[in-house]
C-alpha positions in Angstrom: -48.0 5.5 45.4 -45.7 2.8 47.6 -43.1 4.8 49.5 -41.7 1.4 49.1 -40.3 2.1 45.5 -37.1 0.5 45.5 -33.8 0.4 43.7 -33.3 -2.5 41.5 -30.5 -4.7 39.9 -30.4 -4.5 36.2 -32.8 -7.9 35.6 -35.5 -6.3 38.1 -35.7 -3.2 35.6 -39.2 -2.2 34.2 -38.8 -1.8 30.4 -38.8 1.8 30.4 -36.3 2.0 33.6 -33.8 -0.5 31.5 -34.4 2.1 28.3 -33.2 4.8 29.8 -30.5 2.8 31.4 -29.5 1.7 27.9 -30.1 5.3 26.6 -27.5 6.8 28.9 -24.9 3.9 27.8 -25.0 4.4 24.5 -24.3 7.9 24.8 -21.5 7.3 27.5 -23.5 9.3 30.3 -21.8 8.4 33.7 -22.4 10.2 37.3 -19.5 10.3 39.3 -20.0 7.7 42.1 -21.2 8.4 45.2 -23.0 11.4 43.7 -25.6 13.8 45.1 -28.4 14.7 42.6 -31.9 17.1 43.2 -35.0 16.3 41.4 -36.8 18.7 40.2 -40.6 17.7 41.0 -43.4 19.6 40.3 -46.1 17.1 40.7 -46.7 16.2 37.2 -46.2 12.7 35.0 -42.9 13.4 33.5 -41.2 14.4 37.0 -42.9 11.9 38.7 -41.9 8.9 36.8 -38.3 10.7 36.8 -37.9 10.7 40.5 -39.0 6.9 40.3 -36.5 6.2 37.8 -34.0 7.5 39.0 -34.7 5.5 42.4 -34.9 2.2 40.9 -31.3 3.2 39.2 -29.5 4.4 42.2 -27.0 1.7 42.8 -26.6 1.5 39.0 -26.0 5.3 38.4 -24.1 5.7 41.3 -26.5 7.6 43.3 -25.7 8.0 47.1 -28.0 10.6 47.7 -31.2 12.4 46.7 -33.0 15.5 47.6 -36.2 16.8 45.9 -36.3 20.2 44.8 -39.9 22.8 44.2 -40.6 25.5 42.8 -44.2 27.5 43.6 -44.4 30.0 41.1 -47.9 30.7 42.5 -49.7 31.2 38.8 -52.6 28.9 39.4 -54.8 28.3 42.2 -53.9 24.7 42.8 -50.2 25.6 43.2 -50.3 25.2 46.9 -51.6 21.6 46.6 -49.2 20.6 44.2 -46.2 21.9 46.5 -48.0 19.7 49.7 -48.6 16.7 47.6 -44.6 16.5 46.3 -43.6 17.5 50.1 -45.4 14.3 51.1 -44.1 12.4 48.9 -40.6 13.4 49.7 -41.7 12.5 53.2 -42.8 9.3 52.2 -39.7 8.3 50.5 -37.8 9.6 53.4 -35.9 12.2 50.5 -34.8 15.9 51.5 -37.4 18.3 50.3 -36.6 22.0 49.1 -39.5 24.7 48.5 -39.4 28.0 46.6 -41.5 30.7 45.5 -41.5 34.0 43.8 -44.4 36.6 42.3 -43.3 35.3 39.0 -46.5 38.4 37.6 -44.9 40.9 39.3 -41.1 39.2 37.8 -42.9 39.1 34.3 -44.2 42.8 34.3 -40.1 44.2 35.6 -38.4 42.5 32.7 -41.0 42.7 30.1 -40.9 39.3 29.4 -43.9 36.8 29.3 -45.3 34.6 32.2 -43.7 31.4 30.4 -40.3 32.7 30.4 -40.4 34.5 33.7 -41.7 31.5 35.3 -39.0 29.5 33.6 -36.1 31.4 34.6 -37.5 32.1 38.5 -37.4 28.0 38.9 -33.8 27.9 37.4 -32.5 30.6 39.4 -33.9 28.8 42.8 -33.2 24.9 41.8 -29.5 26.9 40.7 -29.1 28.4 44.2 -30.0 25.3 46.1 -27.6 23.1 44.0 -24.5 25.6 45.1 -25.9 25.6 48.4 -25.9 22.2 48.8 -23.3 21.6 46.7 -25.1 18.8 45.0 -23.7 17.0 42.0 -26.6 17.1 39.5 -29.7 19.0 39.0 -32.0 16.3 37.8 -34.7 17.0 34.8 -37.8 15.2 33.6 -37.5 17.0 29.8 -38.3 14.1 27.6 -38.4 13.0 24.1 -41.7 14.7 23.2 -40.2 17.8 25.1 -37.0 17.9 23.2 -38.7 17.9 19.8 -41.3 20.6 21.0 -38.2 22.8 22.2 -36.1 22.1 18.6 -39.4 23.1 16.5 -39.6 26.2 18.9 -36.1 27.5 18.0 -36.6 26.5 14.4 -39.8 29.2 14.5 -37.5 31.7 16.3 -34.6 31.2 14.2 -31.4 29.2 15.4 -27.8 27.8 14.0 -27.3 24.5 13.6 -26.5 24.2 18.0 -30.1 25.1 18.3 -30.8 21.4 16.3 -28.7 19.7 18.8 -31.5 20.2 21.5 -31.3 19.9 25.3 -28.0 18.1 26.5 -28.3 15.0 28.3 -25.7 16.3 30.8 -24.7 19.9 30.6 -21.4 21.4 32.1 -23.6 23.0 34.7 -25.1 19.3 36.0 -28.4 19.7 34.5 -29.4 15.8 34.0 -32.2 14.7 31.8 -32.3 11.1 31.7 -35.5 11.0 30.0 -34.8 12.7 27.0 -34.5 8.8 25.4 -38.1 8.1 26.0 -41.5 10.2 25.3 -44.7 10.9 27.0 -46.8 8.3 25.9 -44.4 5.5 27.3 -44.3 8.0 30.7 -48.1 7.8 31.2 -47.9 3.8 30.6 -44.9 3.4 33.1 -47.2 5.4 35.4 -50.1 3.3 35.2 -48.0 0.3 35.2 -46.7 1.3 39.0 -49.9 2.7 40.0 -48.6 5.9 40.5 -50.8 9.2 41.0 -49.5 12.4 40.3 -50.3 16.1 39.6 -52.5 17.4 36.5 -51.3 21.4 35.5 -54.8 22.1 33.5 -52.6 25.1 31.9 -50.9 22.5 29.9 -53.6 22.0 27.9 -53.7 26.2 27.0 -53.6 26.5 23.3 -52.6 30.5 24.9 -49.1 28.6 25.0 -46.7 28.3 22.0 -45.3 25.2 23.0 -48.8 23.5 23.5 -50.1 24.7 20.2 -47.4 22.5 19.2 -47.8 19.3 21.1 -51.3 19.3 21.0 -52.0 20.6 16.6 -49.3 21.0 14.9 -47.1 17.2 16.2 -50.5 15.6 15.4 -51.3 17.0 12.3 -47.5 16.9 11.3 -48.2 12.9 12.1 -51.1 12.0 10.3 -49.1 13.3 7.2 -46.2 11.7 7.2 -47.6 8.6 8.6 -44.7 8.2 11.1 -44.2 9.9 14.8 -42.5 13.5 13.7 -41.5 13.4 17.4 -39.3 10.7 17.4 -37.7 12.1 13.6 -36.8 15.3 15.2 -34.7 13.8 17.9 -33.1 11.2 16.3 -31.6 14.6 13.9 -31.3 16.4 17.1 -28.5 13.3 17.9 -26.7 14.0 14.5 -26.0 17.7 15.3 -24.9 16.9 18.6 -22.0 14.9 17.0 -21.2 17.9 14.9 -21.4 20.3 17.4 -19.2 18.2 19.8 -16.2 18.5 17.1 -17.3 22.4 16.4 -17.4 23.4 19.7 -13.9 22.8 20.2 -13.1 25.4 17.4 -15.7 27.9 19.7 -13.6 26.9 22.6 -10.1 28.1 21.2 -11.7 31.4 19.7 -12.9 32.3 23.1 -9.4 31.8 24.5 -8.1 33.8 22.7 -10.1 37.0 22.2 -11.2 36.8 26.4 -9.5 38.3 29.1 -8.9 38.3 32.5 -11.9 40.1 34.5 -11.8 40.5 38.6 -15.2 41.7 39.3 -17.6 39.2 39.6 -20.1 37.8 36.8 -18.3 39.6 34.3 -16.7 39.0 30.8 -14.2 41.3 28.7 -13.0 40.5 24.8 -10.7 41.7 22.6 -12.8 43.8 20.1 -10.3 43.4 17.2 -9.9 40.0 18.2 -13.4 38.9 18.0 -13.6 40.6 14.4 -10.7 39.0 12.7 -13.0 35.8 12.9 -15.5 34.5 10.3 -19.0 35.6 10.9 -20.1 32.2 11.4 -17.9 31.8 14.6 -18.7 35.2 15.6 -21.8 33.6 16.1 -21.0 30.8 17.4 -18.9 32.8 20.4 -22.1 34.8 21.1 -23.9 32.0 21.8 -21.6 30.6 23.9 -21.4 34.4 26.3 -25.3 34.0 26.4 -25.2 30.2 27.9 -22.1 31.2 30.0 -24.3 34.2 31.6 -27.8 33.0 31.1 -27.1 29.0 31.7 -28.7 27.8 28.2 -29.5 29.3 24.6 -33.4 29.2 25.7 -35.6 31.8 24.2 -32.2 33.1 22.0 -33.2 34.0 18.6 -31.1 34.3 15.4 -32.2 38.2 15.7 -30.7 38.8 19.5 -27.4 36.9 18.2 -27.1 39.4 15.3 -28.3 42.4 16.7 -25.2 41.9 19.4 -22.8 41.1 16.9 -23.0 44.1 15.0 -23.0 46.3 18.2 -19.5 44.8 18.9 -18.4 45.0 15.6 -19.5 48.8 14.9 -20.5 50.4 18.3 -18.0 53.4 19.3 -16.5 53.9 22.9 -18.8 54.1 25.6 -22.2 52.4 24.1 -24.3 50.5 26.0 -26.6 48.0 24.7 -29.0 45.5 27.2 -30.3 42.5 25.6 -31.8 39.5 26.4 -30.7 40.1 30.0 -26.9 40.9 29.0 -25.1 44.3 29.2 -22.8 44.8 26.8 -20.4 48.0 27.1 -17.6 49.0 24.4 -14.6 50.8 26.0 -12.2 51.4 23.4 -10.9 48.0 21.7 -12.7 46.0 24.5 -16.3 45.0 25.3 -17.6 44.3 28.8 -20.2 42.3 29.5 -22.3 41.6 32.5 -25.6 40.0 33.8 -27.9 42.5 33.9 -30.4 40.8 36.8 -27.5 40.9 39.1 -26.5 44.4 38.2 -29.8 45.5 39.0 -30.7 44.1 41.9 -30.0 40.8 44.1 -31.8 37.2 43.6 -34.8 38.0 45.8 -34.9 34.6 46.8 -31.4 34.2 48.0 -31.6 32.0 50.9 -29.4 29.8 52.8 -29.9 26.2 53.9 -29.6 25.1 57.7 -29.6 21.5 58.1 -29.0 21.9 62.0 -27.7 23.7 64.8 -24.5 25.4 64.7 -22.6 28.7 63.9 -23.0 29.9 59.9 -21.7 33.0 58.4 -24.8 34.5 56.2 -22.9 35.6 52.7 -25.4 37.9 51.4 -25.5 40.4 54.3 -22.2 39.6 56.2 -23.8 38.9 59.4 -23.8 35.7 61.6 -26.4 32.7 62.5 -26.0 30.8 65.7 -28.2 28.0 66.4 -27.8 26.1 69.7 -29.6 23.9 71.9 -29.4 25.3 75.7 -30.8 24.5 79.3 -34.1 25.3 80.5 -32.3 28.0 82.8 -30.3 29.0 80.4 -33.7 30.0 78.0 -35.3 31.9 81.1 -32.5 34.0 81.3 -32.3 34.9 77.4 -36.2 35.3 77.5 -35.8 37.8 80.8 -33.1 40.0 78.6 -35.4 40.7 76.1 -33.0 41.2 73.5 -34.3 41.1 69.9 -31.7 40.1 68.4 -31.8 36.7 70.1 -35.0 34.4 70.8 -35.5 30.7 72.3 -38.0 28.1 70.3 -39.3 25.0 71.4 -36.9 22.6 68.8 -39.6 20.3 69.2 -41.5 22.3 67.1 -38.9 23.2 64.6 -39.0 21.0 61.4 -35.7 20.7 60.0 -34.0 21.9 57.7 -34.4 25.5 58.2 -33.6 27.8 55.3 -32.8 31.8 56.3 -34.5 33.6 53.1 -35.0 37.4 52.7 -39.6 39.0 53.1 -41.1 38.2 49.6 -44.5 39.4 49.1 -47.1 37.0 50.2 -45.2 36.4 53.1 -47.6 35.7 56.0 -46.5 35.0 60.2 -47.9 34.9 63.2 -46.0 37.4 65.5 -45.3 36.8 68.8 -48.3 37.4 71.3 -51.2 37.0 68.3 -52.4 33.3 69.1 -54.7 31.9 66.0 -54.0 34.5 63.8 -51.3 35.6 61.1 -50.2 39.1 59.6 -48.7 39.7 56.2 -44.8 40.8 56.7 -45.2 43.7 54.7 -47.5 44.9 57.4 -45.8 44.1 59.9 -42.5 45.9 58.3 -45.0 48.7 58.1 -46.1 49.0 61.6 -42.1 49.1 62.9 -41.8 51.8 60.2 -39.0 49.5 58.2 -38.2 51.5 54.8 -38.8 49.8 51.7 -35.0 50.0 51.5 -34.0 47.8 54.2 -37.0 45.1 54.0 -35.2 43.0 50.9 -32.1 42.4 53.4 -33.8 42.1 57.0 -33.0 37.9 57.0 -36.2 35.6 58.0 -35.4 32.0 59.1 -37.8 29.5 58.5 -38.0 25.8 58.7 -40.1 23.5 56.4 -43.6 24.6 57.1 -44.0 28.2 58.2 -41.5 31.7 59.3 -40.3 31.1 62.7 -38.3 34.0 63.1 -38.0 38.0 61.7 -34.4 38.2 62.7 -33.8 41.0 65.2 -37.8 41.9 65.6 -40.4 39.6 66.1 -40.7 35.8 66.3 -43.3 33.1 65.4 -46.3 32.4 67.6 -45.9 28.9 66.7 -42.1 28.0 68.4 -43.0 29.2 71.4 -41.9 27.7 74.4 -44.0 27.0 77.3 -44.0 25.0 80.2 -44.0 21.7 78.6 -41.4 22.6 76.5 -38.5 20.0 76.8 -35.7 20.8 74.3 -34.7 24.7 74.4 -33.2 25.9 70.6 -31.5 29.5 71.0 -30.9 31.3 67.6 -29.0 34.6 67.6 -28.2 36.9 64.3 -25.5 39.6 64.7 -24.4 42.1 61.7 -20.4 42.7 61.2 
């Protein structure tokens, strides 16, 4: 694939780039200008025709900026390759690239939940913590056609209200962007071909283990060669019908919500009105439930018919002091009110909670209160650090830093090469083992890294790989302090 892909004026437009175009018109989809939007990439057809989409439209969307967001949810063995073929291509179009990764097994076992959704909500949580951090506009999708129809026949077969037939938004509240949504597989894989661009194949896809790809692969064809027409392209034009309705119905949710909600201090936390919330019809009981799961959880996705009602009659008859947990919501009924709270962050914190670096200077580190100073210093300056000895400071060689650098907490997996151990690396969990670190205190011990490997354990041990040596030229001191 060209790095060369380049935005275009309207009249340049390949047919598929000018249907989207005309798809977002017609719905009255605008960006603000000057906008900063991530794309999602994982490798495959549908996010690599997005990010060229969305290239050749920059000046005609708006876009000032882009930065490519990954997600390594290290389930198949070619995972690695995947995340090193979409960080060269980032490279080659000169584009920002952000990595993440999580045990999404060990995720799936702790909340009983299956690998699909695990994995699912482990990427949103991480493409979600790099939009705040970077305070990007947009979180850029490539769902298309053929996935929106897959999704509405999904919550048909778990049971859904008439939102759940509106589909994925083109442009949610929260900045998710799907631009594609107006087009469908078949016409990605041609636009592909067309611009001779290669791209990742996830062999998992073609699992009939998978819900979703029992659909797309027997029951859309099958559902075709009945009806004699693409079912796929029926669904979503429906799907555009309820979202009309909804628009005008949703304003009804808004006001009920209003009114029964009240004011909460603590952080990711809701309280209503009991009595409130029961003087309403059943239908927008409902409808307010749904809305409390996408306000906590981001989106209705998984939410069944059963989870809605099995909530609503725990508000409406629960006594004083019952708990219920569902569908990762806590719900608690004190007196004529009912709290409710995420229950991930009650349990524990986003274990990959990290903080981007884009260069030297002083940051304040949220999660643990502490403080990050990156500097550049003087050859003379580095002996004298290095002669102290003090672990809570080290030099690298910035030559050999590749920016930016992202301070994350140990996930297992994690692998380094301490200090001293030329050619060879150590798991972190070992190595927190060795200096007798409780399990306790290894989730908050920060570990800056840059683009391609850990450079630094703060306070212990740094990376065999930025150290300096007599041909080093440019001298980068980091220091980490605790308030």
């Amino acid at each position: 694939m060209s790095h060369r892909q380049a935005t275009r004026s309207e009249a340049e437009l390949h047919p598929l780039e000018r249907a989207v175009l005309t798809y977002l018109s017609r719905r009255g989809i605008e960006l603000k200008k000057d906008s900063h939007v991530l794309v999602a990439v994982s490798g495959g057809p549908d996010s690599i025709a997005l990010l060229l989409v969305l290239i050749a439209l920059k000046k005609l969307l708006h876009i000032s900026r882009y930065g490519i967001v990954h997600f390594n949810h290290r389930l198949r063995k070619e995972a690695d390759e995947d995340e090193n073929f979409v960080r060269k291509l980032a490279s080659n179009f000169g584009i920002d690239f952000y990595s993440g990764s999580e045990d999404v097994k060990e995720y799936a076992l702790k909340r009983k939940i299956s690998i699909e959704m695990a994995a699912r909500e482990c990427r949103y949580r991480f493409f979600f913590h790099i939009k705040a951090e970077l305070k990007a506009d947009y979180l850029a999708l490539g769902h298309t056609g053929s996935d929106q129809a897959e999704e509405i026949l999904l919550r048909l077969i778990r049971g859904t209200g008439p939102d759940g037939f509106s589909g994925m938004p083109v442009l949610s509240k929260k900045g998710l962007f799907r631009p594609l949504l107006g087009v469908f597989r078949s016409d990605i894989i041609s636009y592909l071909n067309e611009m001779k661009a290669t791209y990742r194949t996830d062999e998992s896809n073609f699992s009939l283990r998978f819900q979703r790809n029992r659909i797309r692969h027997e029951v859309f064809p099958l559902l075709d060669k009945i009806s004699g027409r693409s079912v796929e392209r029926i669904i979503c034009r429906t799907a555009e019908l309820f979202t009309e309705d909804a628009i005008f119905i949703n304003d009804i949710v808004e006001q009920a919500w209003n009114e029964i909600s009240l004011f909460s201090a603590r952080d990711r936390q809701w309280i209503w009105d009991r009595k409130k919330f029961c003087e309403n019809k059943v239908g927008l009981q409902r409808r307010i439930i749904r809305k409390l799961f996408g306000e906590i959880k981001g989106d209705l996705y998984s939410l069944s018919f059963e989870q809605v009602e099995n909530l609503r009659r725990f508000i409406l008859e629960g006594h004083s002091g019952k708990k219920l947990e569902l569908h990762g919501i806590s719900a608690l009924i004190e007196g004529n009110f009912v709290r409710f709270s995420d229950e991930i962050s009650e349990k524990k914190p986003f274990p990959g909670d990290r903080q981007i670096i884009p260069s030297p200077g002083r940051y304040e580190i949220k999660s643990t209160g502490g403080q990050l100073i990156l500097t550049l210093i003087s050859q003379s300056e580095a002996k004298q650090i290095v002669a102290r000895g003090n672990e809570a400071e080290v030099v690298f060689d910035a030559d050999k830093i590749s920016w930016p650098m992202v301070l994350r907490f140990w996930q297992p997996g994690d692998r380094f090469q301490p200090l001293g151990m030329r050619g060879r690396s150590k798991k972190v969990q070992d190595f927190f083992t060795d200096r007798k670190i409780p399990l306790s205190r290894r989730h908050r011990i920060p570990i800056l890294c840059d683009q391609e490997k850990i450079c630094w354990i703060a306070g212990m041990r740094a990376d065999e790989r930025t150290r300096i040596t007599e041909s080093t030229k440019r001298f980068l001191l980091a220091r980490y302090t605790e308030t």
